[in-house]
Residue frames relative to the residue before (quaternion, step in Angstrom):
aa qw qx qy qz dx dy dz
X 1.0000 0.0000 0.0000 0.0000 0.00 0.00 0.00
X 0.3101 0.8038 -0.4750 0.1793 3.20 1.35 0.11
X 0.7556 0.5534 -0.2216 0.2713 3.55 0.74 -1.60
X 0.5637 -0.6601 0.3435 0.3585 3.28 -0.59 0.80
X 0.5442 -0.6532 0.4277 0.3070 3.83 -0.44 1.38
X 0.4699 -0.6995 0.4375 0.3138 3.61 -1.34 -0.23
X 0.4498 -0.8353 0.1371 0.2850 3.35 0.92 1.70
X 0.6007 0.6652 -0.2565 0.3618 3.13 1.71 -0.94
X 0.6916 0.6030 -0.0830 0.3887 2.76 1.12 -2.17
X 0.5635 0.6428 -0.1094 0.5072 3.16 1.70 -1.27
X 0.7213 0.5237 -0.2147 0.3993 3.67 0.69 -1.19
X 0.6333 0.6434 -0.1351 0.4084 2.95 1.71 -1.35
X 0.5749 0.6542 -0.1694 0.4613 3.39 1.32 -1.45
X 0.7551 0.4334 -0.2292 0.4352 3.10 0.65 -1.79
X 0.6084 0.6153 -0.2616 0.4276 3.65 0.97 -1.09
X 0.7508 0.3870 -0.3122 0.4347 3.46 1.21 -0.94
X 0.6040 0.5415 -0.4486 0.3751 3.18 1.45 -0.30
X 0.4015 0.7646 -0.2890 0.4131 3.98 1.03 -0.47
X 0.7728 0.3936 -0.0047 0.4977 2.89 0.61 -2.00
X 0.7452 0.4824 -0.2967 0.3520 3.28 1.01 -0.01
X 0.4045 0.5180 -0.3719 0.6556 3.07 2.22 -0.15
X 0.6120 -0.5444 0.5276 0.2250 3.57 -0.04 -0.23
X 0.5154 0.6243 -0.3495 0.4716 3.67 1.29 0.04
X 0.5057 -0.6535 0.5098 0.2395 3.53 -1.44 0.65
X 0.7514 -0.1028 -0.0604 0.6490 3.55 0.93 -0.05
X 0.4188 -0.6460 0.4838 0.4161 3.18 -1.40 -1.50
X 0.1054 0.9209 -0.2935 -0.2340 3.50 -0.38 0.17
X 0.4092 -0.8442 0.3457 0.0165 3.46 -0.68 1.62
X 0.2122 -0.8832 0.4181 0.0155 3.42 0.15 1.79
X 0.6794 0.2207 -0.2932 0.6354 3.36 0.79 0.78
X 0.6508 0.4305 -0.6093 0.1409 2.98 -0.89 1.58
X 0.6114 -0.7496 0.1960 0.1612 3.38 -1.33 0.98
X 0.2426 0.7097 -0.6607 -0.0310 3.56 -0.72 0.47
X 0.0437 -0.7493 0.6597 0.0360 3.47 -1.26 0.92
X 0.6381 -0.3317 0.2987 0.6274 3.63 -1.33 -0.70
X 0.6584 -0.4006 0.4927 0.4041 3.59 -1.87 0.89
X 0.8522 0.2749 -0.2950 0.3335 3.55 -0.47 -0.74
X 0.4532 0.4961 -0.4992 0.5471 3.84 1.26 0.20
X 0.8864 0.3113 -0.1998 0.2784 3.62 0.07 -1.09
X 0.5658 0.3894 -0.4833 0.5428 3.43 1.55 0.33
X 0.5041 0.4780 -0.5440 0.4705 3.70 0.84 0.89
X 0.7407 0.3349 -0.4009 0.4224 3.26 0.75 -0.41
X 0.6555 0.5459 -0.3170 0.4145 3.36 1.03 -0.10
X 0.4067 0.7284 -0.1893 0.5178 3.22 1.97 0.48
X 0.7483 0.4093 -0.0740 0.5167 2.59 1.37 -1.35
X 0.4096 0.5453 -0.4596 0.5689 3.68 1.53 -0.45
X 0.8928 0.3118 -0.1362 0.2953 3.42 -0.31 -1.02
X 0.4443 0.5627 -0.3297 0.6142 3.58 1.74 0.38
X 0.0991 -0.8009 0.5444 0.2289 3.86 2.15 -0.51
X 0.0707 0.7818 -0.6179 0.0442 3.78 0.16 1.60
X 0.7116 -0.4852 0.3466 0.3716 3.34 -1.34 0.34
X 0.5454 0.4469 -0.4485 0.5492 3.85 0.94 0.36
X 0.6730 0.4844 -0.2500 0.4999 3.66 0.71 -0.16
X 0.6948 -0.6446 0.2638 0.1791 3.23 1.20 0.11
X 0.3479 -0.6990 0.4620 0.4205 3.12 1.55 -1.29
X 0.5333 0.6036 -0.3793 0.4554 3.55 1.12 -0.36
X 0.7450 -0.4539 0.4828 0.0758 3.25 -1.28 1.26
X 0.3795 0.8262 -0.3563 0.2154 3.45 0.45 0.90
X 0.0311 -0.9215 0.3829 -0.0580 3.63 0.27 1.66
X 0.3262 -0.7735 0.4558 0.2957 3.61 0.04 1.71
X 0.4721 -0.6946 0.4891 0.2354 3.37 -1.40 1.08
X 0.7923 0.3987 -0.0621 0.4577 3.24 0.89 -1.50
X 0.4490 0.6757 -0.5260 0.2552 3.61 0.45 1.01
X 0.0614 -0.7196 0.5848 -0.3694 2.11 -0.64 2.28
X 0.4734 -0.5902 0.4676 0.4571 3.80 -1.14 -0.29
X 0.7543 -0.4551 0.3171 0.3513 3.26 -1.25 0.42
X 0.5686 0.6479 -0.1802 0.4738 3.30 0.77 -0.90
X 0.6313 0.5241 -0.1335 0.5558 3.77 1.10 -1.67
X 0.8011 0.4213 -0.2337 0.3552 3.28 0.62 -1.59
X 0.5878 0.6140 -0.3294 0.4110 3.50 1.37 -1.23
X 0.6080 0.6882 -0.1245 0.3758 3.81 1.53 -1.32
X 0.8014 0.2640 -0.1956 0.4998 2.91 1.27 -1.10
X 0.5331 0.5578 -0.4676 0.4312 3.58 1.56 0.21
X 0.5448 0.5408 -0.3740 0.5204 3.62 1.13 -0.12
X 0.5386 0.6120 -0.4451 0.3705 3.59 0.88 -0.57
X 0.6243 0.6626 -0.1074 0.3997 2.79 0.81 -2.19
X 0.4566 -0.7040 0.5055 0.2010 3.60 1.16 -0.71
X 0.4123 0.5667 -0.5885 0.4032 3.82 1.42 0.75
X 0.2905 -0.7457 0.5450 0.2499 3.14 -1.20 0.90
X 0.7702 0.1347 -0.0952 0.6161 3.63 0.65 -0.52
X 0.0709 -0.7509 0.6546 0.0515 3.87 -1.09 0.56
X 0.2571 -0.7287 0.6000 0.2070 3.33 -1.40 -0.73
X 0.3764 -0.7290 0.5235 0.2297 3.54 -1.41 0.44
X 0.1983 -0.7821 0.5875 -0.0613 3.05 0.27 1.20
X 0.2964 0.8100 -0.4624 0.2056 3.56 -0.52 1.95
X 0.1904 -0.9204 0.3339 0.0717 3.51 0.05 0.78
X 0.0440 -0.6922 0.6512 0.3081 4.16 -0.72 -0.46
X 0.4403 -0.6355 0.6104 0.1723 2.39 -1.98 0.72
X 0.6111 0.4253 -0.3214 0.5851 3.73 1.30 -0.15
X 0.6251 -0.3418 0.6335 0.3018 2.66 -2.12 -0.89
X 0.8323 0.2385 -0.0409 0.4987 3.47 -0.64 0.90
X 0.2968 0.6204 -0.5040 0.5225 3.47 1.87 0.69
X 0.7614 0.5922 -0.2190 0.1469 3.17 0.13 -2.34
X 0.6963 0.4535 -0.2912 0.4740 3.55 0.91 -1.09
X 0.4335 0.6189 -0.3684 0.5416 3.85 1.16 -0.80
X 0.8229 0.4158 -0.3006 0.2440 3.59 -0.49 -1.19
X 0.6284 0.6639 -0.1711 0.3676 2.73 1.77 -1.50
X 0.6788 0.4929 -0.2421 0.4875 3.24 1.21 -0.89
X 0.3830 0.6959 -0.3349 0.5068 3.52 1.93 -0.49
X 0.7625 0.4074 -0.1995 0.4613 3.52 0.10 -1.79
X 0.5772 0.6506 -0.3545 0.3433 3.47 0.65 -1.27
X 0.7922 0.3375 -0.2729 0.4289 3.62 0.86 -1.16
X 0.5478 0.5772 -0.4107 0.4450 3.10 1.30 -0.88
X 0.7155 0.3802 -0.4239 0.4046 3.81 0.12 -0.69
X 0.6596 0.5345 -0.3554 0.3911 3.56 1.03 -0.04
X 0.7626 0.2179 -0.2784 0.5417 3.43 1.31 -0.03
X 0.5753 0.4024 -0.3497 0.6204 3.45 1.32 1.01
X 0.1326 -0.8589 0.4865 0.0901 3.62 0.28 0.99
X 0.4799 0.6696 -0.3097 0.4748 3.72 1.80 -0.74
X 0.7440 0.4197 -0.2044 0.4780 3.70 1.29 -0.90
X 0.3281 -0.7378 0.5199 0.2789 3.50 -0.62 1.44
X 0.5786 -0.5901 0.5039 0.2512 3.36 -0.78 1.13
X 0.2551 -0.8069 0.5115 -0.1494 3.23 -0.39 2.32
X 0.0403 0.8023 -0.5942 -0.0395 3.74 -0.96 0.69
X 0.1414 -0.7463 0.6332 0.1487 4.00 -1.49 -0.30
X 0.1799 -0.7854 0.5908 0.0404 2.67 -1.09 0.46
X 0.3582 -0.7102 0.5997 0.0871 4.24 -1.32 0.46
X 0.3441 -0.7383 0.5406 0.2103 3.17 -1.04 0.43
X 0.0706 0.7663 -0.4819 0.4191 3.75 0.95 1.73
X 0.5511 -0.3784 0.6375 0.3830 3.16 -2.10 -0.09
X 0.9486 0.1205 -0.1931 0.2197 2.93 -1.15 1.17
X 0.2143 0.8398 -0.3999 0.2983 2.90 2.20 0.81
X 0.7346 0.5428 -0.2236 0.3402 3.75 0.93 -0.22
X 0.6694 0.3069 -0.2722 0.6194 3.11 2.04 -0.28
X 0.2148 0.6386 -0.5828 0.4543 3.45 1.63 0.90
X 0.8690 0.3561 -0.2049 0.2756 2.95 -0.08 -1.88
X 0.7019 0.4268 -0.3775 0.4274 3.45 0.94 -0.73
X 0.4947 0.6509 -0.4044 0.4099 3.85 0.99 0.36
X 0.2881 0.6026 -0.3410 0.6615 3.12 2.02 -0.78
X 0.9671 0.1065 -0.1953 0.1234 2.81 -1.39 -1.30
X 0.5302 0.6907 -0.3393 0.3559 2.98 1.67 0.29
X 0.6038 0.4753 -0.1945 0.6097 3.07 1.99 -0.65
X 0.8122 -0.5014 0.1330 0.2669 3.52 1.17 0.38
X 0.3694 0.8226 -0.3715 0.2208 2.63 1.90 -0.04
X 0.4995 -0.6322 0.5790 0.1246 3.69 -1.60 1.27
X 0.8056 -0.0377 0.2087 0.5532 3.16 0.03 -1.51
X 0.3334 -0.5779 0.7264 0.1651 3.83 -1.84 0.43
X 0.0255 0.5249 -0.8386 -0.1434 2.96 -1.92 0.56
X 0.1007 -0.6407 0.7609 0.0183 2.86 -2.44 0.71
X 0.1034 -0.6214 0.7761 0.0300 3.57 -0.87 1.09
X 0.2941 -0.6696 0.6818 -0.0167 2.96 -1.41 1.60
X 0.7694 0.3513 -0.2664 0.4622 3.55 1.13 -0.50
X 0.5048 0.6136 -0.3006 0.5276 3.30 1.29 0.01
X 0.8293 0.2374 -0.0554 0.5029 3.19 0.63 -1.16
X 0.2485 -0.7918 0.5220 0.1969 3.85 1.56 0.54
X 0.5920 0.5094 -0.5372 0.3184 3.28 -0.09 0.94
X 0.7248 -0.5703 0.3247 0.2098 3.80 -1.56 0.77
X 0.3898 -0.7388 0.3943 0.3830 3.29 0.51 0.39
X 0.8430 0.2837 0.0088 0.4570 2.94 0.97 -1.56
X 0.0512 0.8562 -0.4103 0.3098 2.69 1.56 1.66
X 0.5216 -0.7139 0.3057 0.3533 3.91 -0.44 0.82
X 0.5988 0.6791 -0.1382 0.4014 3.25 1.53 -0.10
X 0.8354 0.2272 -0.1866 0.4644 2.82 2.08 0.02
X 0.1761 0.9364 -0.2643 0.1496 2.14 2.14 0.46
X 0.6859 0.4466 -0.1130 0.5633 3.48 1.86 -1.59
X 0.4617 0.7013 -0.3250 0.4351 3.32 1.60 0.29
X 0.5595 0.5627 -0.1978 0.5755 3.08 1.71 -1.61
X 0.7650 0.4130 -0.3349 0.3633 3.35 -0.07 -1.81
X 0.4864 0.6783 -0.4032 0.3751 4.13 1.16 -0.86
X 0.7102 0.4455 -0.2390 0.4900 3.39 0.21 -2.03
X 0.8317 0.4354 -0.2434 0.2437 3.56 0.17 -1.23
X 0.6118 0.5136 -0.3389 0.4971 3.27 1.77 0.26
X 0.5883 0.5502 -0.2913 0.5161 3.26 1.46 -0.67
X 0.4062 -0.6977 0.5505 0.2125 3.80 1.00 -0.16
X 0.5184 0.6971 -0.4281 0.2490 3.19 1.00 0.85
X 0.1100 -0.8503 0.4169 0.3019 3.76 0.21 0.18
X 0.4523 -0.6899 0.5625 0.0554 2.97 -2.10 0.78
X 0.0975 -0.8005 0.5794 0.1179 3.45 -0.58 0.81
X 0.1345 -0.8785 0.4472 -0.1011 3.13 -0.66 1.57
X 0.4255 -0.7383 0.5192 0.0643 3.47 -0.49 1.22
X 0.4585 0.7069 -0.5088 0.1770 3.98 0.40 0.77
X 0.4958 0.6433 -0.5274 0.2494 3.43 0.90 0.31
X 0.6221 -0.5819 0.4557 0.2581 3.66 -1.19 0.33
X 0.6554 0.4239 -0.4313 0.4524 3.22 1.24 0.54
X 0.6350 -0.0953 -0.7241 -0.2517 1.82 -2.33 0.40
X 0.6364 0.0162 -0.2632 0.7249 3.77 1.38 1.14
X 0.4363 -0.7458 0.4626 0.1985 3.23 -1.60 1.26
X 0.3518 -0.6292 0.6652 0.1947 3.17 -1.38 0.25
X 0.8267 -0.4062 0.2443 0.3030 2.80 -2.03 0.61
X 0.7733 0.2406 -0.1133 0.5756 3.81 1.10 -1.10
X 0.4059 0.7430 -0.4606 0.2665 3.42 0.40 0.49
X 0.4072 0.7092 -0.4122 0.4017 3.48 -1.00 0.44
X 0.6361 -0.5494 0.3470 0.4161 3.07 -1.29 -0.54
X 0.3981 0.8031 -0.3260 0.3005 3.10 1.55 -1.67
X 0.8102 0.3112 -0.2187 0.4460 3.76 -0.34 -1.24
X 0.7414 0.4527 -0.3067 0.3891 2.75 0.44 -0.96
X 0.5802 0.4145 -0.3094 0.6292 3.92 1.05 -0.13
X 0.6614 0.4409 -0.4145 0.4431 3.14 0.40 0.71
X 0.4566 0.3448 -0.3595 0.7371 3.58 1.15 -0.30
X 0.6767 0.5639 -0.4118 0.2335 3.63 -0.64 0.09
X 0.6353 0.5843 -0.1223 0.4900 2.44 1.48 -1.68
X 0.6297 0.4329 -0.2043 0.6118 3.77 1.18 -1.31
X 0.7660 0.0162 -0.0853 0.6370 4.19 0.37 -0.58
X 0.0093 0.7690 -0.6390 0.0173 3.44 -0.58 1.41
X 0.4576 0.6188 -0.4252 0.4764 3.49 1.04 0.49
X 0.5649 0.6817 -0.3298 0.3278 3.71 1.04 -1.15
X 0.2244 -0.8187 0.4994 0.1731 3.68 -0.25 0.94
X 0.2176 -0.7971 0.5608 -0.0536 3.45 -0.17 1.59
X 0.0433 -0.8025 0.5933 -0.0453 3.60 -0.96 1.12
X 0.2747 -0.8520 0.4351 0.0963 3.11 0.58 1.89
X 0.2227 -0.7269 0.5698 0.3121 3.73 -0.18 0.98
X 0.9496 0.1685 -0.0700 0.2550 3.29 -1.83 0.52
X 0.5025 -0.6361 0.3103 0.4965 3.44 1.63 1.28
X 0.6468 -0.4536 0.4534 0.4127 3.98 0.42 0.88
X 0.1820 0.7346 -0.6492 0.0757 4.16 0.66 0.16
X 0.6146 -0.2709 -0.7380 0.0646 1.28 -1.74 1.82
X 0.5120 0.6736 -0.4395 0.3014 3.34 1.50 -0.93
X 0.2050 0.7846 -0.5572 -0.1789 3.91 0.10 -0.46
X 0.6651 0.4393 -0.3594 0.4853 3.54 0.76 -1.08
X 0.7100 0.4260 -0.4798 0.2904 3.88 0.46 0.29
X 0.4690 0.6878 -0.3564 0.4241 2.83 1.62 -0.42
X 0.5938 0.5663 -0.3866 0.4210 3.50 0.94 -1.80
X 0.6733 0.5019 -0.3966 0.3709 3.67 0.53 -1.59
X 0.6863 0.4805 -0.3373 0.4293 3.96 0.47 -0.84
X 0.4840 0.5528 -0.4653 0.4937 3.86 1.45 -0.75
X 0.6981 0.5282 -0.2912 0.3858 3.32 0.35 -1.99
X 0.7250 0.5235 -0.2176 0.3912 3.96 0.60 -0.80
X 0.7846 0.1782 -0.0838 0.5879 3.41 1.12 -0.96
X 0.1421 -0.9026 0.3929 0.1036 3.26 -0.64 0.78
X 0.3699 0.4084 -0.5724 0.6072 3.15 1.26 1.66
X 0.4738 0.6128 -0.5687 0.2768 3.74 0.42 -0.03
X 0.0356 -0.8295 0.5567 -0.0282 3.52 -1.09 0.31
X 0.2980 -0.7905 0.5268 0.0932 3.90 -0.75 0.51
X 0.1543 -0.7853 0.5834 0.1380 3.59 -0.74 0.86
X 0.3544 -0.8873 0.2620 0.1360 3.52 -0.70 0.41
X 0.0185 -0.9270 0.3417 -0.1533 2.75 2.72 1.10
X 0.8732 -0.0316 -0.0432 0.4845 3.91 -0.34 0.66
X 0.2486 0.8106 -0.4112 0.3346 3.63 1.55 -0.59
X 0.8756 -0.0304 -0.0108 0.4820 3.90 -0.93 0.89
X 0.4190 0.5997 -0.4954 0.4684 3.95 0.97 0.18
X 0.5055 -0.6127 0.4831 0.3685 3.69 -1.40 1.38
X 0.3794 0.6761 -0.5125 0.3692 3.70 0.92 0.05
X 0.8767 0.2291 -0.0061 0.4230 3.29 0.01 -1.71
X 0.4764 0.6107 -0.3507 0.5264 3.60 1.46 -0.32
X 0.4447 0.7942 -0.0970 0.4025 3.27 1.06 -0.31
X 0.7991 0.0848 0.2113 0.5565 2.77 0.25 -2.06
X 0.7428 -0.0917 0.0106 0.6632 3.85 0.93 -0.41
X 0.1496 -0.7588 0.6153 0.1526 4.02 -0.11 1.51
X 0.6308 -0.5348 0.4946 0.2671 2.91 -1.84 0.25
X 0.2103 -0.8377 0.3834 0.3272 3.66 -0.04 -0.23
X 0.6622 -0.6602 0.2438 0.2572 3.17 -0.85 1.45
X 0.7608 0.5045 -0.1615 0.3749 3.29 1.45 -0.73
X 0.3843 0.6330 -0.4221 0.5230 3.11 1.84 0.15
X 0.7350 0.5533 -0.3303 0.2111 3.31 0.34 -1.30
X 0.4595 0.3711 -0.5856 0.5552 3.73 1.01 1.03
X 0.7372 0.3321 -0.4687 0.3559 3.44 -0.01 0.52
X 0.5261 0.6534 -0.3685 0.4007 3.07 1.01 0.00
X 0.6129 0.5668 -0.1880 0.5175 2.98 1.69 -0.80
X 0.6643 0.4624 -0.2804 0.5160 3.39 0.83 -0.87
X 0.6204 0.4041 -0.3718 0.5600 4.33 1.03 -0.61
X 0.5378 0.7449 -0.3948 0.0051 3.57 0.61 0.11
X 0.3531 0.7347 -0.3805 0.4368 2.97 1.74 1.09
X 0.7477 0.2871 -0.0224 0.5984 3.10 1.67 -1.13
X 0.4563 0.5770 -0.5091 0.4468 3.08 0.81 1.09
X 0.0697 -0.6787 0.6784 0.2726 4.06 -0.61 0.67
X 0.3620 -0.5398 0.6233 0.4348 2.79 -2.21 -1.37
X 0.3480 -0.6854 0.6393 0.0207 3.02 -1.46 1.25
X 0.2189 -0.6985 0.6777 0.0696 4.15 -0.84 0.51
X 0.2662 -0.7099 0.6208 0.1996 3.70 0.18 -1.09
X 0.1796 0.8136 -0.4835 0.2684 3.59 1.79 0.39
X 0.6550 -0.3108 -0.6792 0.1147 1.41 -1.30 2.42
X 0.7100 0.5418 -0.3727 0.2520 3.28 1.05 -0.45
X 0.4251 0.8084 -0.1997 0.3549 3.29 0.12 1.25
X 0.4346 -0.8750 0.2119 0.0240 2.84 0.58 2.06
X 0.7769 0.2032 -0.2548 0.5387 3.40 1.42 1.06
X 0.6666 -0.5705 0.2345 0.4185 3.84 -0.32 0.40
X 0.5988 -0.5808 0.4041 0.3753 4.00 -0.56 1.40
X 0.5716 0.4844 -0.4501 0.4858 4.22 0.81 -0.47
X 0.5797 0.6554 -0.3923 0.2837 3.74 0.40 -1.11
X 0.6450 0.6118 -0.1374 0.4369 3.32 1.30 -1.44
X 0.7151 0.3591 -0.2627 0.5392 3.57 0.88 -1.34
X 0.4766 0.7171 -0.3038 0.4078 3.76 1.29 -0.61
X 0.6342 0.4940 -0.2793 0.5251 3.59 0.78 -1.69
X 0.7132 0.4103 -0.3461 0.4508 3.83 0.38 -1.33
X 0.7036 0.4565 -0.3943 0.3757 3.64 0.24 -1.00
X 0.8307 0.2295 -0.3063 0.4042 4.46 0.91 -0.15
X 0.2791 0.7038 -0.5841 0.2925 3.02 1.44 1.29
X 0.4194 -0.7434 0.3640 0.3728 3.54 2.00 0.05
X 0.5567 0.6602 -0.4799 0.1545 3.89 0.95 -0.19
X 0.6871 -0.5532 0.2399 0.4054 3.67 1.05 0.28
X 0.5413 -0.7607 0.2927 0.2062 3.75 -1.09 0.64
X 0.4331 0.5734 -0.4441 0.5351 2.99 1.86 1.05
X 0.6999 0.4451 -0.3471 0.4377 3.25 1.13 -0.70
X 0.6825 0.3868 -0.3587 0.5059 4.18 1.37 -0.39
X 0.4695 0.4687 -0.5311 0.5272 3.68 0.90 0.58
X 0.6483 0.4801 -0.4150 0.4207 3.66 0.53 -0.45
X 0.5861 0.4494 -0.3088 0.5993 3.79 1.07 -1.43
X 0.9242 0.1661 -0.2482 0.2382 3.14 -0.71 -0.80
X 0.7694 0.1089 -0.3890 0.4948 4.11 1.09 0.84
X 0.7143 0.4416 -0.2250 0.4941 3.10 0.46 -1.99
X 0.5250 0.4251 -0.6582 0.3324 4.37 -0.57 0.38
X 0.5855 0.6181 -0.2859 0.4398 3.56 1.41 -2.07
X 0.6832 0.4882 -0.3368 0.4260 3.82 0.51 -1.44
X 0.7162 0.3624 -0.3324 0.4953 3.88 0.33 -0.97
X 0.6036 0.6542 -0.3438 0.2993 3.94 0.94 -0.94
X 0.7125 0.4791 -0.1098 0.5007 3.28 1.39 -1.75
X 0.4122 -0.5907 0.5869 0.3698 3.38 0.86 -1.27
X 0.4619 0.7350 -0.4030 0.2898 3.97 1.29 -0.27
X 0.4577 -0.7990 0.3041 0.2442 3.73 -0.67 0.56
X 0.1523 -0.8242 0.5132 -0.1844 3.25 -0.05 1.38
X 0.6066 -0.4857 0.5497 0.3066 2.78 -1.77 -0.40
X 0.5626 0.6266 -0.3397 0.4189 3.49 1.46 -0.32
X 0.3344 -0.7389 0.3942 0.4322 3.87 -0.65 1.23
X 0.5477 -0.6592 0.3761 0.3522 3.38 -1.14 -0.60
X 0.3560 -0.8066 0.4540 -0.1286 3.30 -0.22 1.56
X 0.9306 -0.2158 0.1495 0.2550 3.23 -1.65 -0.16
X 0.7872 0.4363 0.0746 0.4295 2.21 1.29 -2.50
X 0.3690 0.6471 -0.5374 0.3953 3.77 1.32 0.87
X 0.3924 -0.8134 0.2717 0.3324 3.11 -1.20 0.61
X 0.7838 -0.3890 -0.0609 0.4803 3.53 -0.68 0.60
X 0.6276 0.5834 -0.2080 0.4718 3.45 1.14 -1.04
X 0.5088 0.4885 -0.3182 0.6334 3.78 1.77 0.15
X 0.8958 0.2813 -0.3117 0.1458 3.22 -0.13 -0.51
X 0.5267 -0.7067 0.3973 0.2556 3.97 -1.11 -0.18
């Protein structure tokens, strides 16, 4: 699956697959665009097969320019993405931010993406973020080898989770673990800000059924489904069959995730994998727009509900 798909042929598919749920587009809360010279390091690093990657063969489909890539998620019919972007240091986090900040300003399709470090001054990072507008957070615990429930972010947590802002959050141990990965930490910030609206990236891989248990426990918790049930990752860390009544039953709080662009098979494969887990086409109209539409606050077709954030609702 290595070769790049035919984009057309490809756009088309994906649209028909949309259009057959009855939905106006999709929208796909995990995928990446950073600065060019961060992401052709990280796209270096896929193909250098570094020890966060597992060792596993892993050939980026969509390398392309930014511009190309943003084009062909609009092809595809995503109505709203995200820049999902992260440091691995100290002193990355405020930089990027100021990155994303413009990019969501000359990409209006991109919910307006932030990060954040465990550092001096990680708290008037983030509230600069959200002061400039920030939508959504990523955090890569395994990228960024750091504790979630490090004291340092503790006012970081208690911030995000009042603002109703959500965080997508890389802490599973796939596709190789890291020192803080798991559940553990991450149930610990929870425990102190159970309100905080975690978006476990990639169904908690491999851990899923602890994750489910932390979904099932916190009801702002939530699961993205960023490589989840693809012959890629089925592969390398399955899903278990016996979860999948519960999967069914969070299917309000389940999004969809792609891992756009980096991703070592074609962006249809992904909406495929969900559609012959066989749970029905109320539950992938929920994953793959209308959870994202009520989550974000984005205009849809989805009423408006619980799950707006706070500064939305009535």
């Amino acid at each position: 699956m290595s070769a790049h798909p035919d984009t057309r042929t490809e756009a088309a598919d994906v649209r028909r697959f949309w259009e057959g749920l009855g939905l106006p587009g999709l929208v796909d809360v995990h995928t990446h665009f950073m600065p060019e010279r961060v992401l052709r390091k990280v796209w270096a690093y896929f193909d250098a097969l570094g020890p966060l990657t597992g060792g596993v063969e892993w050939p980026i489909t969509y390398r392309s320019e930014e511009d190309e890539r943003a084009a062909l998620l609009r092809a595809f019919g995503v109505r709203a993405f995200t820049a999902m972007l992260y440091p691995h240091k100290p002193g990355m986090a405020r930089w990027l931010n100021g990155w994303a900040a413009d990019f969501a300003r000359r990409t209006p399709d991109c919910l307006h993406t932030a990060t954040l470090f465990p550092e001096p001054g990680a708290v008037d990072h983030v509230r600069e973020a959200l002061e400039a507008g920030a939508q959504v957070f990523k955090a890569h615990v395994q990228v960024g080898a750091y504790d979630p429930a490090d004291e340092a972010l503790d006012a970081v947590w208690g911030l995000l989770a009042e603002a109703g802002v959500p965080v997508v959050i890389h802490c599973g141990s796939g596709p190789a673990p890291g020192k803080h990965t798991g559940p553990e930490p991450v149930a610990r910030v929870l425990a102190r800000h159970p309100r905080l609206r975690l978006v476990v990236a990639h169904l908690g891989m491999p851990e899923y059924e602890d994750f489910l248990d932390l979904a099932e426990r916190y009801g702002e918790v939530r699961l993205d489904t960023t490589m989840a049930f693809t012959d890629f990752s089925e592969r390398l860390a399955p899903f278990p069959r016996r979860a999948l009544p519960r999967l069914a039953a969070l299917g309000d709080r389940i999004l969809l995730g792609s891992d756009f662009p980096n991703i070592p098979y074609p962006y249809l494969h992904q909406l495929h994998a969900l559609e012959r887990l066989g749970l029905g086409a109320e539950w992938l109209r929920g994953v793959c727009h209308d959870n994202a539409v009520r989550l974000f606050g984005l205009p849809g077709s989805v009423p408006r509900g619980t799950d707006l954030p706070p500064t939305e609702r009535h």
